[in-house]
C-alpha positions in Angstrom: 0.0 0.0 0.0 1.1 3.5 -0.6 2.5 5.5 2.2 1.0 8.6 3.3 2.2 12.1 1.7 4.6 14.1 3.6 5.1 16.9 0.9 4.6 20.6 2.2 2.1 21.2 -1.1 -1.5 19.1 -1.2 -3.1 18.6 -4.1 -6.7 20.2 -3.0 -7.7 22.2 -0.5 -11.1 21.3 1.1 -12.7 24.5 3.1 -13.9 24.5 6.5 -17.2 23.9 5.3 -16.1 21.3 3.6 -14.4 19.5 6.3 -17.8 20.0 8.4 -19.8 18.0 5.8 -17.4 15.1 5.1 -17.4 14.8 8.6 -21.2 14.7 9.0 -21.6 12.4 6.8 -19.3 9.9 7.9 -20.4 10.2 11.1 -24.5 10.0 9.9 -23.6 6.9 7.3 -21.2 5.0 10.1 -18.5 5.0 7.7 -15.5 3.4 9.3 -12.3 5.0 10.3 -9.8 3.4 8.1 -11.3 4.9 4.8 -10.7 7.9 3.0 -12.0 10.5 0.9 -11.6 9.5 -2.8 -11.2 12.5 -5.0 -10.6 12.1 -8.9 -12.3 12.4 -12.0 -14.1 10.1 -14.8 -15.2 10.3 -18.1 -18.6 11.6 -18.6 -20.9 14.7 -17.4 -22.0 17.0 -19.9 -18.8 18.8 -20.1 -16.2 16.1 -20.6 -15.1 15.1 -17.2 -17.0 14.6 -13.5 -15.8 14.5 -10.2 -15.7 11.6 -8.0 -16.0 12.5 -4.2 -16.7 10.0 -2.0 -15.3 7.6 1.6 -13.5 4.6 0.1 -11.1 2.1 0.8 -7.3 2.7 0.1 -6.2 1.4 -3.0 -2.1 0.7 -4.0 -2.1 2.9 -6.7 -3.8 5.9 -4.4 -1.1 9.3 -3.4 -2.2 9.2 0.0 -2.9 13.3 1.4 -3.8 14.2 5.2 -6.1 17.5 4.6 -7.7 19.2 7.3 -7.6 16.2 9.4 -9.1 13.8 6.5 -7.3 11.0 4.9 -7.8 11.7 1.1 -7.0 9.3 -1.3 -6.4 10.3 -5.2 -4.7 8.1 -8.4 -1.6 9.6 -9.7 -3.1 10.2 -12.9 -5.9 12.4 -11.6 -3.8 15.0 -10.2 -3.0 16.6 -13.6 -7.0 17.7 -13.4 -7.0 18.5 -9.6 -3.9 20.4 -8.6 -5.0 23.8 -7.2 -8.5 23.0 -6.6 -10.6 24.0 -4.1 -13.6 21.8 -2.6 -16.5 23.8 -0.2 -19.8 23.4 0.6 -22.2 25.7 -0.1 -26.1 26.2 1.5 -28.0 28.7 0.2 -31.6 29.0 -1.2 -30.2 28.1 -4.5 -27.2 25.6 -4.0 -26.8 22.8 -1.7 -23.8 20.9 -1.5 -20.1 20.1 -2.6 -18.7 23.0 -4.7 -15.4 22.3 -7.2 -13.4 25.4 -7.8 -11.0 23.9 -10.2 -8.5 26.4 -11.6 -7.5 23.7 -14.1 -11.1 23.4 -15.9 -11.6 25.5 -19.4 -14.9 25.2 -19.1 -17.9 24.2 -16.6 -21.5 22.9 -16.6 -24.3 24.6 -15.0 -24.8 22.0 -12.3 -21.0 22.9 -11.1 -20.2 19.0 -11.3 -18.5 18.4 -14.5 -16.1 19.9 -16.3 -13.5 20.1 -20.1 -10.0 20.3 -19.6 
């Protein structure tokens, strides 16, 4: 299995916010300890790309990241499409849940959960 990150630059950054919810719902949904938060991306969504964002186990080929307290889990490959972004959560009257501010995308949907690169 991979060894966790020690490098002085993560990926992502997840907001306050963000940490909040993820820890909500892993409380609410009993997920256990030992997994992490998968973050990546797959083909699909109406732009190209979508995000995954989810608790998982811990794969071999997973970087390994400690962010904000949160084991976060993320394939190599994906980080060409990540680097720099930024996860919150947003609750308004028009917008409830995980927002992607990726600096990376050219271009977004208007759900906010795919992207082109």
């Amino acid at each position: 299995m991979s060894t966790i990150s020690t490098k002085d630059t993560q990926p992502i950054t997840l907001t306050n916010g963000a940490i909040q919810a993820l820890n909500s719902i892993r409380s609410e949904q009993g997920i256990p300890e030992d997994y992490g938060l998968r973050v990546g991306v797959k083909g699909g969504g109406c732009s190209g790309f979508s995000y995954i964002l989810g608790f998982d186990e811990q794969k071999d080929s997973d970087d390994i990241y400690i962010i904000g307290g949160l084991k976060v889990l993320m394939q190599k490959a994906h980080a060409i499409y990540l680097l720099g972004m930024e996860i919150d959560w947003q609750e308004g009257l028009n917008n409830r849940g995980f927002a992607f501010n990726n600096p990376n995308a050219d271009d977004t949907c208007g759900c906010g959960s795919s992207f082109s690169a």
